[in-house]
N, C-alpha and C positions, 0 to 999 in steps of 0.2 A: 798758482798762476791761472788767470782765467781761458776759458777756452776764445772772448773776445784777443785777449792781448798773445795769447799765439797763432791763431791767425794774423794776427798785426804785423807777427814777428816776420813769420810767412810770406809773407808781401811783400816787405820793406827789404827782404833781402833776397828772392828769386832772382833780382836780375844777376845778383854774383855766382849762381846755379847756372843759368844761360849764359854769362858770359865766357864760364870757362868750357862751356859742352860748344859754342860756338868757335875757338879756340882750335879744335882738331876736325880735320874728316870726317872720322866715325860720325862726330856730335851732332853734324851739317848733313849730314846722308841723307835724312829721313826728310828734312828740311827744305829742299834745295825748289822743289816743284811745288807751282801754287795748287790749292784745291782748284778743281773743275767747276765747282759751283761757286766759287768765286770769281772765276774767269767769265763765266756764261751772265752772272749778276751783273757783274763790272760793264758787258758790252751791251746787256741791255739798256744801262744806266745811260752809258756815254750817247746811246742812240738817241735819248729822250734829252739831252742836250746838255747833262752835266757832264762838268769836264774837267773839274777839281778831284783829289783825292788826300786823304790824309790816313797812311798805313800805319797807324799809335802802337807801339810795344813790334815794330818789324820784325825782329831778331835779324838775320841775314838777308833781307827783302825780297823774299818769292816771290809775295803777292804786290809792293811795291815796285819791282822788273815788271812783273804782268801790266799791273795796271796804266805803266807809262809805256810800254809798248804798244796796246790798247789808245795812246794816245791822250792819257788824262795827264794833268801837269799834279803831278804827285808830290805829294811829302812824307819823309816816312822819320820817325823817331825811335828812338831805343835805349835803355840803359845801358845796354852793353857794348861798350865800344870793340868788342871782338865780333859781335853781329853788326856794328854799323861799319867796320873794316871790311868783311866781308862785300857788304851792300857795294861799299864806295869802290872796291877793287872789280865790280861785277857790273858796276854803272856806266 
C-alpha cells in the first residue's frame, strides 16, 4: 500500500474517530472553548464589515457559538453527527 492511499484511508474515515470522541464528556472537554485568536480574528473581521461565516469540519461548534455570538450569521458543517448533536443542543 502506498503511503498516497493511507493517508487517503486517513481522511475518508477521521470523522468516525471524532464522531465517537464527541459522543462522551471526556471527548468534548478539551473541545468546548473557542481559541482566543479565533475570537479576536473573528471580531476584527466583522468590524471591517463581514458578516458571514462558514465553520467547515465544526465538530461540536466552539468557534461556530463564538462566531454567532460575535454576531456573524454562521454556518457550521461536520461529519459527525455526534459533534453536530452537540452544536444543535448548545445553539
Amino acid at each position: 500500500m502506498s503511503s498516497e492511499q493511507i493517508a487517503t484511508e486517513r481522511t475518508d474515515t477521521a470523522h468516525h474517530h471524532w464522531d465517537k470522541l464527541w459522543q462522551v464528556d471526556e471527548g468534548r472537554a478539551d473541545w468546548l472553548e473557542p481559541d482566543p485568536d479565533v475570537v479576536v480574528f473573528a471580531k476584527s473581521r466583522f468590524d471591517a464589515s463581514d458578516r458571514r461565516a462558514l465553520d467547515l469540519g465544526c465538530g461540536v461548534g466552539r468557534h461556530a457559538l463564538a462566531l454567532a455570538a460575535i454576531g456573524f450569521d454562521t454556518s457550521a458543517m461536520d461529519a459527525s453527527p455526534a459533534g453536530l448533536g452537540v452544536l444543535g443542543d448548545a445553539a
